[in-house]
N, CA, C and O atoms as CSV, one atom per row, in Angstrom:
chain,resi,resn,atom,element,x,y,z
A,1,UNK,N,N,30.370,26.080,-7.028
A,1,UNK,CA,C,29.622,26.246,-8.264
A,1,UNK,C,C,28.164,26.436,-7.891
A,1,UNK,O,O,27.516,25.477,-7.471
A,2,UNK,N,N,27.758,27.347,-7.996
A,2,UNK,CA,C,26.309,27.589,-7.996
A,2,UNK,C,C,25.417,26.303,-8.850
A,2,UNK,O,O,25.691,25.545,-9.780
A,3,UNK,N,N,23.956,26.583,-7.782
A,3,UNK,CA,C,22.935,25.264,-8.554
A,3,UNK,C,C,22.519,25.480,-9.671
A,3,UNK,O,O,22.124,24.424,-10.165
A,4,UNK,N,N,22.374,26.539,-10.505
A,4,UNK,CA,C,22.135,26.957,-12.077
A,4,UNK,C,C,23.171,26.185,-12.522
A,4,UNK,O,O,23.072,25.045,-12.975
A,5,UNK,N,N,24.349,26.950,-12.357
A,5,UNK,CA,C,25.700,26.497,-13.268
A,5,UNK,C,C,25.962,24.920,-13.139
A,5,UNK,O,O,26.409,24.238,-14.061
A,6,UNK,N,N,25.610,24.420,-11.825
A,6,UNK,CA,C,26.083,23.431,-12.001
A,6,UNK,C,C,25.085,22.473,-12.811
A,6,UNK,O,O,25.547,21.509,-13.421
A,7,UNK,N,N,23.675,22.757,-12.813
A,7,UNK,CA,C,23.139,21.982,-13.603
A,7,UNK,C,C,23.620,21.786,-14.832
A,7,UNK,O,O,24.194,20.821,-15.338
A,8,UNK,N,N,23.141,23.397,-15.464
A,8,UNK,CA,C,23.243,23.817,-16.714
A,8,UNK,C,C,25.122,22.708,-17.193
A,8,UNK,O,O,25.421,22.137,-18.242
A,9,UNK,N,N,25.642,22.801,-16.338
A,9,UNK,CA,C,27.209,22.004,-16.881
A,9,UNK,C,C,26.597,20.550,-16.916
A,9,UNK,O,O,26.815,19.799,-17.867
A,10,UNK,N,N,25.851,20.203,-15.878
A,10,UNK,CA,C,25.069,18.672,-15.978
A,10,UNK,C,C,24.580,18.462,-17.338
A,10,UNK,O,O,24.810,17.327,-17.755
A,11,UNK,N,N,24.028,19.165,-18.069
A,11,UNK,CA,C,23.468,19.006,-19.191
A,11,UNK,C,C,24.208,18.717,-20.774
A,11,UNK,O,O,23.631,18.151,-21.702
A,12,UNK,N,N,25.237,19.112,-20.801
A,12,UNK,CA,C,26.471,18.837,-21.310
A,12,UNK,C,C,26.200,17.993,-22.273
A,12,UNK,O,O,26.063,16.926,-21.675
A,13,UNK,N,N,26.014,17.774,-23.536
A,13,UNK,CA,C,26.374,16.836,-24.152
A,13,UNK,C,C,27.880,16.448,-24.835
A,13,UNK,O,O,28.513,17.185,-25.590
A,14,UNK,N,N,28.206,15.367,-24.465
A,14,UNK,CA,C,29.779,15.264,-24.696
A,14,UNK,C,C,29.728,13.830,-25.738
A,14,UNK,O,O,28.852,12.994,-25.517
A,15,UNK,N,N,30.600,13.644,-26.731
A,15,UNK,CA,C,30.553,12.336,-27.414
A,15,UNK,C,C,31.654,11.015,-26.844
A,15,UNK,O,O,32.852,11.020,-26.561
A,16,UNK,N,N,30.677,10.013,-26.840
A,16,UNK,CA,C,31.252,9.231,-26.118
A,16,UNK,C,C,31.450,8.261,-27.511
A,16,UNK,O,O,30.889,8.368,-28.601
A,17,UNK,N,N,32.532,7.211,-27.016
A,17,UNK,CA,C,33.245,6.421,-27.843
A,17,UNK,C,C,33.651,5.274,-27.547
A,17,UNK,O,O,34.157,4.995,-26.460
A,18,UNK,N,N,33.466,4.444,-28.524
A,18,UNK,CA,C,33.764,2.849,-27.727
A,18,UNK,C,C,34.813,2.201,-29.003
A,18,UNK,O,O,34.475,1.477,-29.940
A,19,UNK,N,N,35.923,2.634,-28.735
A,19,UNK,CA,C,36.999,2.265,-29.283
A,19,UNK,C,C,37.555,0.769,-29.321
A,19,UNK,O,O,38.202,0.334,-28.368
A,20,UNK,N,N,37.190,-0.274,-30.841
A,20,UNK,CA,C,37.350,-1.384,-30.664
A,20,UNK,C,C,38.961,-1.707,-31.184
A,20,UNK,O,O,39.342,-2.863,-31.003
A,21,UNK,N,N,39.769,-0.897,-31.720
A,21,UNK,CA,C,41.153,-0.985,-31.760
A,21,UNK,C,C,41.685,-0.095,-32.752
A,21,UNK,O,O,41.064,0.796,-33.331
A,22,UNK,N,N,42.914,-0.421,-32.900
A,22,UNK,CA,C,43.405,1.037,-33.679
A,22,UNK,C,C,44.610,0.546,-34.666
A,22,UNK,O,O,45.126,-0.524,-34.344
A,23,UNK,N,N,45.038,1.089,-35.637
A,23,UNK,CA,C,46.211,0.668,-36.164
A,23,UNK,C,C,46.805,1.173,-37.469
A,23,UNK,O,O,46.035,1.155,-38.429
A,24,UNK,N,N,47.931,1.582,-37.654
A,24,UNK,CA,C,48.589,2.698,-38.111
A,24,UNK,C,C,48.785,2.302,-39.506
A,24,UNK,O,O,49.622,1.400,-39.529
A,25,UNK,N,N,48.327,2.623,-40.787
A,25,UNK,CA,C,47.960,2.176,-42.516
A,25,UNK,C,C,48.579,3.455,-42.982
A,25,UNK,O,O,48.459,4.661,-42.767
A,26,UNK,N,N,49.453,2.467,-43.880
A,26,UNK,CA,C,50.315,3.844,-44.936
A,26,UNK,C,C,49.027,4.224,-46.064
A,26,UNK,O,O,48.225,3.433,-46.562
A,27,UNK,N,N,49.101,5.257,-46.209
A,27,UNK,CA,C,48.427,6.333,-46.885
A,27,UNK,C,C,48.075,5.281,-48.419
A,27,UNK,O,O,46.925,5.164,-48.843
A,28,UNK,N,N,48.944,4.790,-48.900
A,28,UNK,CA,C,48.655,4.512,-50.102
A,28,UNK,C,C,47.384,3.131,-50.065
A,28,UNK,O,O,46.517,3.134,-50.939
A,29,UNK,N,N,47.398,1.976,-48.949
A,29,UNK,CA,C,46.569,1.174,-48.271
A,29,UNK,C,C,45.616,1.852,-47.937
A,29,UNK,O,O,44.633,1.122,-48.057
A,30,UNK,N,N,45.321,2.805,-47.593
A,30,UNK,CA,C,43.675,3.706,-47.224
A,30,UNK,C,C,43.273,4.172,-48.470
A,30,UNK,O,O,42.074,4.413,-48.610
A,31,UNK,N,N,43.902,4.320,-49.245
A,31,UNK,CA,C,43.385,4.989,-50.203
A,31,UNK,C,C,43.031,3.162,-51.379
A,31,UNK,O,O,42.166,3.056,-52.249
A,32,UNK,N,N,43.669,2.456,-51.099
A,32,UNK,CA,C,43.185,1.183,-51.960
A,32,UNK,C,C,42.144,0.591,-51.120
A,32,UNK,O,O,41.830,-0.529,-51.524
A,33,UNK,N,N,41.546,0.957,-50.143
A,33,UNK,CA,C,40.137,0.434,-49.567
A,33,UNK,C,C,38.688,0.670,-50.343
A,33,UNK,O,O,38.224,1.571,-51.042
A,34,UNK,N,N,38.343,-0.270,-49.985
A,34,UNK,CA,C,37.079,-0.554,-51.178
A,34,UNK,C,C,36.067,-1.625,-50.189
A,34,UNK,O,O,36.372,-2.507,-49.386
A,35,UNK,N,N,34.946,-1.179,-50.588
A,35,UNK,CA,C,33.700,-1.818,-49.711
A,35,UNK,C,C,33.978,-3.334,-49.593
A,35,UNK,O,O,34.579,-4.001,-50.435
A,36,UNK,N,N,33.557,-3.696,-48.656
A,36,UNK,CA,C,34.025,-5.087,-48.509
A,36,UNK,C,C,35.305,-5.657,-47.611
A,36,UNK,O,O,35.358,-6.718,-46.990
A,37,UNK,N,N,36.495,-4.446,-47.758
A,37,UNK,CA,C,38.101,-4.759,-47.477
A,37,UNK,C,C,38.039,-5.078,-45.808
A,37,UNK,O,O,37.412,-4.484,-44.931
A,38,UNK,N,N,38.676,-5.911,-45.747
A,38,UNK,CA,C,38.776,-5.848,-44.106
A,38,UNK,C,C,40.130,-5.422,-43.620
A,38,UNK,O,O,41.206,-5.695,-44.153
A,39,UNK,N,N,39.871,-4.502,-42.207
A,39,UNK,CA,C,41.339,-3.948,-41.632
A,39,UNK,C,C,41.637,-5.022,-40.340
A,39,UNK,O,O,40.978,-5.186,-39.313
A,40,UNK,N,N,42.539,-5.501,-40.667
A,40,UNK,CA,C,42.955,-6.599,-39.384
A,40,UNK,C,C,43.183,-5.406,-38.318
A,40,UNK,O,O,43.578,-4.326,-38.758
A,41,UNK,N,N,42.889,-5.596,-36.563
A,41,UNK,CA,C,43.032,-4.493,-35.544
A,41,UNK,C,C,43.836,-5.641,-34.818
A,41,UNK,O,O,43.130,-6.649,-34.812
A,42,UNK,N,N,45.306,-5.909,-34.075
A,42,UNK,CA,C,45.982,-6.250,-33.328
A,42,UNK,C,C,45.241,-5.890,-31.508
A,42,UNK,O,O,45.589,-5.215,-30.539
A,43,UNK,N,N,43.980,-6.889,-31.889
A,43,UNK,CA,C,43.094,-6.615,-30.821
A,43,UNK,C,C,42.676,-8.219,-30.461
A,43,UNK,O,O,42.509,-8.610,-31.616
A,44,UNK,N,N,42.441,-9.223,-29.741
A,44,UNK,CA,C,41.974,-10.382,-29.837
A,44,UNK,C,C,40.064,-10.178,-29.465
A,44,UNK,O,O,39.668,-9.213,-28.811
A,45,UNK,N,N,39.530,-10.771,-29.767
A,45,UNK,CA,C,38.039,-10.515,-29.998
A,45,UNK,C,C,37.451,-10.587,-28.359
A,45,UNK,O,O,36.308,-10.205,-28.106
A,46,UNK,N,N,38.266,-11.059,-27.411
A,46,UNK,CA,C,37.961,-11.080,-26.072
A,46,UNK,C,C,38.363,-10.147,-25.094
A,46,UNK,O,O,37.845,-10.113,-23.978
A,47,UNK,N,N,39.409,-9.266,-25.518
A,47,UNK,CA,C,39.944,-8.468,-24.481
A,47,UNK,C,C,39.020,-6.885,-24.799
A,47,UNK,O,O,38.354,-6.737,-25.824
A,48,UNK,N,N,39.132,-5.922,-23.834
A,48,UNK,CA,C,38.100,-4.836,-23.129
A,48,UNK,C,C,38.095,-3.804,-24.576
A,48,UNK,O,O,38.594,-3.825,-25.701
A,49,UNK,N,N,37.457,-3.171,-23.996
A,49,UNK,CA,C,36.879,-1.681,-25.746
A,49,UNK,C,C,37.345,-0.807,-24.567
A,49,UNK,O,O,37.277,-1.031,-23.359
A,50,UNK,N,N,37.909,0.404,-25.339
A,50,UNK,CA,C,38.165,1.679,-25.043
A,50,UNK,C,C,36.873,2.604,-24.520
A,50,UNK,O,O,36.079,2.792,-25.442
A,51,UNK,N,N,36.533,3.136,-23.441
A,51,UNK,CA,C,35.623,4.042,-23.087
A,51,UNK,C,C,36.443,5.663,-23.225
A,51,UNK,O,O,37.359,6.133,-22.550
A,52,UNK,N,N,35.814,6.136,-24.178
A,52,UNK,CA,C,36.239,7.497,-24.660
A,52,UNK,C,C,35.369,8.580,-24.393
A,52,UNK,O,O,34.152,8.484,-24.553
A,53,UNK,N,N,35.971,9.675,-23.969
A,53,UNK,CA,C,34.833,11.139,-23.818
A,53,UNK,C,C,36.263,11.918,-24.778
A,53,UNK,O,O,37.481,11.762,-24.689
A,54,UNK,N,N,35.436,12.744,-25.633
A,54,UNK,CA,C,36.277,13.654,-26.347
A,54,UNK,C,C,37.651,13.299,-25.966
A,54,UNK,O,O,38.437,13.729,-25.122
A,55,UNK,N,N,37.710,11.903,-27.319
A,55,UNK,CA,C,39.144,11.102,-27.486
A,55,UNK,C,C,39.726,11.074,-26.137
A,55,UNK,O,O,40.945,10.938,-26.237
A,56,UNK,N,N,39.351,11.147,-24.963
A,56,UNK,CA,C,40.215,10.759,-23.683
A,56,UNK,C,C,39.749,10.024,-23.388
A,56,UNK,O,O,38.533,10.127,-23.223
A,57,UNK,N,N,40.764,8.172,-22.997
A,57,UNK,CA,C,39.928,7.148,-22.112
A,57,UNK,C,C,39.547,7.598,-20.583
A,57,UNK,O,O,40.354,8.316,-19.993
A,58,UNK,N,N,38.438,7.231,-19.980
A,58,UNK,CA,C,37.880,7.436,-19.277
A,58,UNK,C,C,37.472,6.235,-18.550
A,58,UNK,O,O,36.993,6.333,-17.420
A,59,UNK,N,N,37.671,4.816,-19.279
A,59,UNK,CA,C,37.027,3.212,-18.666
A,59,UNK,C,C,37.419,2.706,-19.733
A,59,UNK,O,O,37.911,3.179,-20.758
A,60,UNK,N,N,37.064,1.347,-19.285
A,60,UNK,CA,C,37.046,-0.167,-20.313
A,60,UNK,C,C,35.527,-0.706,-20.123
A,60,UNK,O,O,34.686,-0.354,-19.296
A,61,UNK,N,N,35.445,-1.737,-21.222
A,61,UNK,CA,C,34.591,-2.715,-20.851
A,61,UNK,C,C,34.474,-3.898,-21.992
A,61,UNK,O,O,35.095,-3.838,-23.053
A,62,UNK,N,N,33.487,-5.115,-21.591
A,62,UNK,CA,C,33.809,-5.608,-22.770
A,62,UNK,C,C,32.475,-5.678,-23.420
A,62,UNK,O,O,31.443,-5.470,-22.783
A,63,UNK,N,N,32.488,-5.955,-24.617
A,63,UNK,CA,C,31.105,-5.519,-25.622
A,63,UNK,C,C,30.052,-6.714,-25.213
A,63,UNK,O,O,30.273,-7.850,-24.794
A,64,UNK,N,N,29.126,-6.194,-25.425
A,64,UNK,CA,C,27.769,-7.262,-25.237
A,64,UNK,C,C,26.954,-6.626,-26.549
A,64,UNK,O,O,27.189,-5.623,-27.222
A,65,UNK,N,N,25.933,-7.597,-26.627
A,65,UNK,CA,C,24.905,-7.516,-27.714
A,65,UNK,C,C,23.641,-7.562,-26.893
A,65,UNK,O,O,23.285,-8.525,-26.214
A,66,UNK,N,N,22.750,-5.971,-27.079
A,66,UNK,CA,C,21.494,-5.359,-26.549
A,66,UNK,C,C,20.580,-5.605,-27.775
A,66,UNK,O,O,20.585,-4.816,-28.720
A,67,UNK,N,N,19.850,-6.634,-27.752
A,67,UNK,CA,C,18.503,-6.855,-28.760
A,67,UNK,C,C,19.681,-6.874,-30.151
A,67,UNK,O,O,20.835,-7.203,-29.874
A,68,UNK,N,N,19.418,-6.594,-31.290
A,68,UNK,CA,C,19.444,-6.296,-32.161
A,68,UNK,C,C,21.267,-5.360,-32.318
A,68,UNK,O,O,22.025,-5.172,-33.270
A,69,UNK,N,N,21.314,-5.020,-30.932
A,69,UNK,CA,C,22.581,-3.693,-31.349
A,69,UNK,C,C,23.852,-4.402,-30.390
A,69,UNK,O,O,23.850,-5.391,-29.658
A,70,UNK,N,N,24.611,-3.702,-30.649
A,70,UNK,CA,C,25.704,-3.390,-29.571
A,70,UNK,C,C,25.459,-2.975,-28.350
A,70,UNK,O,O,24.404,-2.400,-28.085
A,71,UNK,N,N,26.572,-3.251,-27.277
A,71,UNK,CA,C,26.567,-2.081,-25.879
A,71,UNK,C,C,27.849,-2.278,-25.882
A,71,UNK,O,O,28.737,-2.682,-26.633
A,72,UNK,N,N,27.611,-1.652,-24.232
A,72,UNK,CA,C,29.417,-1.897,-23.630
A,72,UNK,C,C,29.528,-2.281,-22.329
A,72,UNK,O,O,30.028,-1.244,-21.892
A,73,UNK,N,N,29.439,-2.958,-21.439
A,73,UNK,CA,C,29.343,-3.143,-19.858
A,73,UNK,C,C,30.748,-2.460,-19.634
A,73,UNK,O,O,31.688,-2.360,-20.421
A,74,UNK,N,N,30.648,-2.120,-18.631
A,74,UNK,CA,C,31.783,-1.165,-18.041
A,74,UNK,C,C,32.263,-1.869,-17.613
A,74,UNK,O,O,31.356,-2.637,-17.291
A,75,UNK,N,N,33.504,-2.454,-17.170
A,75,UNK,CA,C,34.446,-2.957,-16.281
A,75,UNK,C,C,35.166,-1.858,-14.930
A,75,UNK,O,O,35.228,-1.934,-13.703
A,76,UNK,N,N,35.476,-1.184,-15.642
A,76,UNK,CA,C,36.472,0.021,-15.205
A,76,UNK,C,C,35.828,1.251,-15.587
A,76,UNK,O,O,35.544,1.610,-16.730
A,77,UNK,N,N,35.654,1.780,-14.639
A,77,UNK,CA,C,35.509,3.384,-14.822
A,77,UNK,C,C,36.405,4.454,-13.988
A,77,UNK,O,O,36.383,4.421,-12.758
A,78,UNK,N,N,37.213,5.426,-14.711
A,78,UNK,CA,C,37.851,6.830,-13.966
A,78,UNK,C,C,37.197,7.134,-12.552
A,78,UNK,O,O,36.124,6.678,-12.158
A,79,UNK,N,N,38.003,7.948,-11.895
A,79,UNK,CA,C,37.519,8.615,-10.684
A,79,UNK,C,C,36.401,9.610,-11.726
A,79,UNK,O,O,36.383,9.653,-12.956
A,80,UNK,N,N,35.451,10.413,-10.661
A,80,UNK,CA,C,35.003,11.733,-11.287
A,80,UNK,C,C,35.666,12.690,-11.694
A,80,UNK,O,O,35.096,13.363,-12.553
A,81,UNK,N,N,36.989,13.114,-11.302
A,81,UNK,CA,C,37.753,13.849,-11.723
A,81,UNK,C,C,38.534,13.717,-13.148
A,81,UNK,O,O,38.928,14.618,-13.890
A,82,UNK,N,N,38.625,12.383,-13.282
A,82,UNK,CA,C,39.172,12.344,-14.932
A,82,UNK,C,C,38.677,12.382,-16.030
A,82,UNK,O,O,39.160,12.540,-17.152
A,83,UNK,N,N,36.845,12.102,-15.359
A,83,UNK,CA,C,35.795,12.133,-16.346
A,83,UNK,C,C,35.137,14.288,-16.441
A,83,UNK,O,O,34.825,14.932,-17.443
A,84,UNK,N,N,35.164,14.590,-15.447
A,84,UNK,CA,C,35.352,15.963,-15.405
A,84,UNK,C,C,36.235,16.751,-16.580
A,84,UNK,O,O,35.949,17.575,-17.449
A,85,UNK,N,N,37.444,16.081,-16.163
A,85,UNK,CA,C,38.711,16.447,-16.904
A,85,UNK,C,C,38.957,15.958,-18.175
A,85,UNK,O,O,39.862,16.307,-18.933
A,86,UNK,N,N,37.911,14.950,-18.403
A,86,UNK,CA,C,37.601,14.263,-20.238
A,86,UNK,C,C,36.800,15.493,-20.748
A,86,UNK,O,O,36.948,15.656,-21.959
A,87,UNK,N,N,36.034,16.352,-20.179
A,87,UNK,CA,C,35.307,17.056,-21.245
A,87,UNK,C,C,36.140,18.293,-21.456
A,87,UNK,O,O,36.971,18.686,-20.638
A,88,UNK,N,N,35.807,19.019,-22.862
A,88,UNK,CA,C,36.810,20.042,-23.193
A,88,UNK,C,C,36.556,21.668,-22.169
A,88,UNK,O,O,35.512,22.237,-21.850
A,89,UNK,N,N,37.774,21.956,-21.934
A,89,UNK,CA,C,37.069,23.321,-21.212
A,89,UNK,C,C,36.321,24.486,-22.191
A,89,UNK,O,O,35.722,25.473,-21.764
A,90,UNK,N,N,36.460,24.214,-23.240
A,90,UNK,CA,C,35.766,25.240,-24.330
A,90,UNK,C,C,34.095,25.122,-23.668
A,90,UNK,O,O,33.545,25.982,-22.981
A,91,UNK,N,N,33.513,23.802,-24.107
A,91,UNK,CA,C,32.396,23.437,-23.763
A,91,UNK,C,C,31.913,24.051,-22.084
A,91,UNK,O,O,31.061,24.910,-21.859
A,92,UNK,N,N,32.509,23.521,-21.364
A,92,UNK,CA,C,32.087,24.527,-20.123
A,92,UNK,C,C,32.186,25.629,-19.727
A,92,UNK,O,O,31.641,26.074,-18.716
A,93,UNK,N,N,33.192,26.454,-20.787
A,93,UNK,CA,C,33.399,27.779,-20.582
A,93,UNK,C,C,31.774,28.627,-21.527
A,93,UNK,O,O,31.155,29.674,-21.335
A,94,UNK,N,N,31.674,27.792,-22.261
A,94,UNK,CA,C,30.616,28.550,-23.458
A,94,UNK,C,C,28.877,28.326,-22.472
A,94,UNK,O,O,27.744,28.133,-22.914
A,95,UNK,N,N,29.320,28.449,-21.235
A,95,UNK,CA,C,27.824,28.215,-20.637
A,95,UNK,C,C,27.570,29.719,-20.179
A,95,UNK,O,O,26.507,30.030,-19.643
């Protein structure tokens, strides 16, 4: 890969995601949600968050609190190749 291209692919913005759990609601329950409702996640409040690049996991970690916000400390992270292989080829083709 040439040093242009390969920058220019360095530059990439890709959306990343910190997936705190997931869980499957019949249609008629989403639609009776209302401010306030809480969704129980079959997640215990101690075990790792999902590290996502365009919906593909890529790592874990477990959440911490930065000032005021959220983070994520990494535990686990992919080889480079799976994180390569997390971004869409559309995006690197359109360079």
């Amino acid at each position: 890969m040439s040093g242009v291209l390969e920058s220019q692919v360095l530059q990439i913005e890709v959306p990343v995601v910190v997936r705190v759990g997931e869980r499957q609601m019949r249609m008629v329950d989403v639609l009776a949600l209302t401010p306030g409702a809480i969704i129980e996640i079959n997640k215990r409040s101690e075990d790792e968050l999902d590290l996502l690049i365009n919906n593909k996991q890529i790592g874990s970690g477990l959440a911490v609190k930065v000032g005021e916000n959220f983070g994520l400390r990494v535990t686990y992270i992919g080889d480079i190749k799976a994180r390569i292989a997390a971004m869409s080829e559309d995006e690197a083709l359109s360079l």
